[in-house]
C-alpha positions in Angstrom: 154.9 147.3 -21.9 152.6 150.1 -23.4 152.6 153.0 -21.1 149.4 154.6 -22.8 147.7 150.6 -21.8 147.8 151.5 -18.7 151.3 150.8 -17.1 153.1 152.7 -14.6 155.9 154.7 -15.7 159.4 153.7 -14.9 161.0 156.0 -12.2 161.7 159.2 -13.5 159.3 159.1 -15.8 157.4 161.9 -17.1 153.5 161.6 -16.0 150.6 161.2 -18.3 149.3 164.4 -19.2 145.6 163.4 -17.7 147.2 163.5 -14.1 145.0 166.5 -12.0 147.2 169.3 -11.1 148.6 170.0 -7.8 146.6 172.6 -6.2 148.5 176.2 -5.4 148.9 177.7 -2.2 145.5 179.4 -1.2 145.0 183.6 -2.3 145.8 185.7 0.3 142.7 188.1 1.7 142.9 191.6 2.0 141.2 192.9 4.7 139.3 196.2 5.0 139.7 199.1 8.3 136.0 197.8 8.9 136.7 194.3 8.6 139.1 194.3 10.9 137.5 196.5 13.5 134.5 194.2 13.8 137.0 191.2 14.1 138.7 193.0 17.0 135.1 193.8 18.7 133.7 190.6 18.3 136.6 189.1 19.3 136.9 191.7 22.8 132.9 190.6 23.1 133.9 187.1 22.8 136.6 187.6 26.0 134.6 189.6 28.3 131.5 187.1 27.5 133.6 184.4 28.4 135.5 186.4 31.6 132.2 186.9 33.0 130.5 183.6 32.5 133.7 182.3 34.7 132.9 185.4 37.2 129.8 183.8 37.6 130.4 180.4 37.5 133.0 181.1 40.4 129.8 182.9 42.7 127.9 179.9 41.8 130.3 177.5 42.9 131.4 180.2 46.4 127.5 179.9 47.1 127.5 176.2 46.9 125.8 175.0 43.5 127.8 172.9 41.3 127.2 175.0 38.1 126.2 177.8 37.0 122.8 176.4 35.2 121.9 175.5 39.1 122.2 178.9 40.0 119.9 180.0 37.1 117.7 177.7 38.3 117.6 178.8 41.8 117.4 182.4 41.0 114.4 181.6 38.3 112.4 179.7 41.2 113.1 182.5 43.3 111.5 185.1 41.1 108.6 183.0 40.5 107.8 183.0 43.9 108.1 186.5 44.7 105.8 187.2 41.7 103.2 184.7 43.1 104.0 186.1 46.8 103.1 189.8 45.2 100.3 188.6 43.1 98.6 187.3 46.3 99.2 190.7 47.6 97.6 192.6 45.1 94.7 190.1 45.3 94.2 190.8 48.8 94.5 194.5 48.1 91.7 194.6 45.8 89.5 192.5 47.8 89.8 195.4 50.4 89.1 198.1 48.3 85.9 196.1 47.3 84.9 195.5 50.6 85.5 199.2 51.8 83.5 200.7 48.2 80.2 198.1 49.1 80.8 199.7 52.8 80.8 203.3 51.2 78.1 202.4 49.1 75.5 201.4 52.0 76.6 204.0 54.2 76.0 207.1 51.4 72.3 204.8 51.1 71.5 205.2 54.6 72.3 208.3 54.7 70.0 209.0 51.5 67.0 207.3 53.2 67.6 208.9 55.9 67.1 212.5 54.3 64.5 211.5 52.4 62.1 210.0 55.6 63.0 213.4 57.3 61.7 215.8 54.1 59.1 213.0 53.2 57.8 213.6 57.6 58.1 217.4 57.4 56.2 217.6 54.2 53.2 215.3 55.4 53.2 217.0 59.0 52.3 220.0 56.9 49.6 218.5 54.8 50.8 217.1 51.8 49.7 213.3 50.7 49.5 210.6 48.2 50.4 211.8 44.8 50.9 215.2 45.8 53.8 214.0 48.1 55.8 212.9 45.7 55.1 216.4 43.9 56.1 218.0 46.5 59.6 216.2 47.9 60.0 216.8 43.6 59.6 220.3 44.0 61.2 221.1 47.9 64.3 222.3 46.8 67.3 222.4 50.1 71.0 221.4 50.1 71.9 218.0 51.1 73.2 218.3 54.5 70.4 220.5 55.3 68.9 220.3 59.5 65.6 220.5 60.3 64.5 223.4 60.7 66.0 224.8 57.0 63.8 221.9 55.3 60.8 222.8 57.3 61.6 226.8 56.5 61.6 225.2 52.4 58.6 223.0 52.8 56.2 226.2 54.6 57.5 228.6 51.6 56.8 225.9 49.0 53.1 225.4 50.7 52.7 229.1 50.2 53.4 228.7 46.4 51.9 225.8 45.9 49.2 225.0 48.3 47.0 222.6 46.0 50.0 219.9 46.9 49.4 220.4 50.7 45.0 220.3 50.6 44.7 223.6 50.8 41.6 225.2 48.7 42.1 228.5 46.8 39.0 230.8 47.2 37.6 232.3 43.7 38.0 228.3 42.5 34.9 226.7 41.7 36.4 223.7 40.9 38.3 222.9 43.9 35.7 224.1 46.2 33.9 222.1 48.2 30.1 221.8 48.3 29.8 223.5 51.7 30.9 226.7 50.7 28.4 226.7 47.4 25.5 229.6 47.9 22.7 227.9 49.1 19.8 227.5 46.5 16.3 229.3 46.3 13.5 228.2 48.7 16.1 227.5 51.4 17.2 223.8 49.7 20.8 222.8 49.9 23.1 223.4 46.8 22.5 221.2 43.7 19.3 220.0 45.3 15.4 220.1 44.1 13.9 222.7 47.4 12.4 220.9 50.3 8.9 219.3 50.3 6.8 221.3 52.8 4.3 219.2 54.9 0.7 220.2 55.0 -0.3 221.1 58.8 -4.3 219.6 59.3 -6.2 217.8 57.4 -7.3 218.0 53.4 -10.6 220.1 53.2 -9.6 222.2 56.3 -8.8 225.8 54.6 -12.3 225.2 52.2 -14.3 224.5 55.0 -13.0 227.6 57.1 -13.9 229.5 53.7 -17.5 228.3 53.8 -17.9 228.6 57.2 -16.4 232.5 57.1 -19.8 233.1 54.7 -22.5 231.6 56.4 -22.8 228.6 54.0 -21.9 225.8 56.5 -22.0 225.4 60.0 -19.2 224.1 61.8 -19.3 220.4 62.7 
């Protein structure tokens, strides 16, 4: 037989020259300090990670669950209800604070109206209407938790300054005066009127016949 045909050697035979080579024995790795301190870390995180997972799957299995993904289970559904129990809290918290703010709210109103009706009486008792009312409750100037009698003091100094606001006429004002006190006209007629017809006592003729009568030119009738 033809070995290069394709023939197997005989025993002892030296093999074809197309045979792959035997691999070597693999290279040997130097290591660095580093290198090997991170190996020894992650190795020491690797042990304590493992030490305490079977810490913990030992508590889980004292407090009767069968593993420890139970436990996490238990413990997650626990959380989640505390944080629904609190948020429910907070709710009702705020809803309180709401209530007692509105409360504040209308009380501080009342209070406001209150004030107002009492400046609002004092200033009308002492003349003041309409319009000028709102001038002067503009104008009355007194501290907020005033009584009584310091608004009242305010409101008789303010009608002292500003007496228009309370119906009180300024004499010397033409404008503002009323027709009463206007200087009567000539003739005896009232002011910014034409004087008073005067009516004729007798009859028409009477002061000419009294003439002619006076002279001897006509006898009485």
């Amino acid at each position: 037989m033809f070995y290069n045909d394709g023939g197997d050697p005989p025993n002892g035979g030296t093999p074809s020259s197309q045979d792959p080579p035997k691999p070597g024995p693999p290279a040997q790795r130097t290591f660095t300090q580093d290198e090997l301190t991170a190996l020894a870390a992650k190795e020491k995180a690797q042990g304590e990670r493992a030490g305490a997972r079977a810490a913990l799957e030992k508590v889980a299995a004292d407090l009767g669950f069968t593993n420890l993904d139970d436990a996490k289970a238990f413990i997650e559904e626990g959380r989640k209800a505390k944080e629904a129990q609190m948020s429910e809290h907070e709710k009702r918290e705020k809803e309180l604070a709401d209530r007692e703010a509105k409360a504040d709210a209308r009380e501080k109103a009342a209070v406001e109206r209150e004030r107002s009706a009492t400046r609002r009486a004092i200033l009308v008792g002492l003349g003041s209407t309409g319009v000028d009312l709102e001038d002067a409750v503009a104008l009355l100037r007194v501290p907020d938790d005033a009584d009584e009698a310091t608004i009242t003091e305010a409101a008789e100094a303010l009608k002292g300054r500003r007496g228009e606001l309370f119906g009180v006429v300024r004499q010397g004002d033409p404008q503002t005066a009323p027709v009463s006190q206007l200087p009567p006209a000539p003739g005896g007629a009232p002011a910014g009127g034409p004087p008073a017809r005067q009516t004729p006592a007798g009859k028409p003729g009477d002061r000419g016949r009294a003439i002619a009568q006076s002279r001897g030119h006509r006898t009485a009738a």
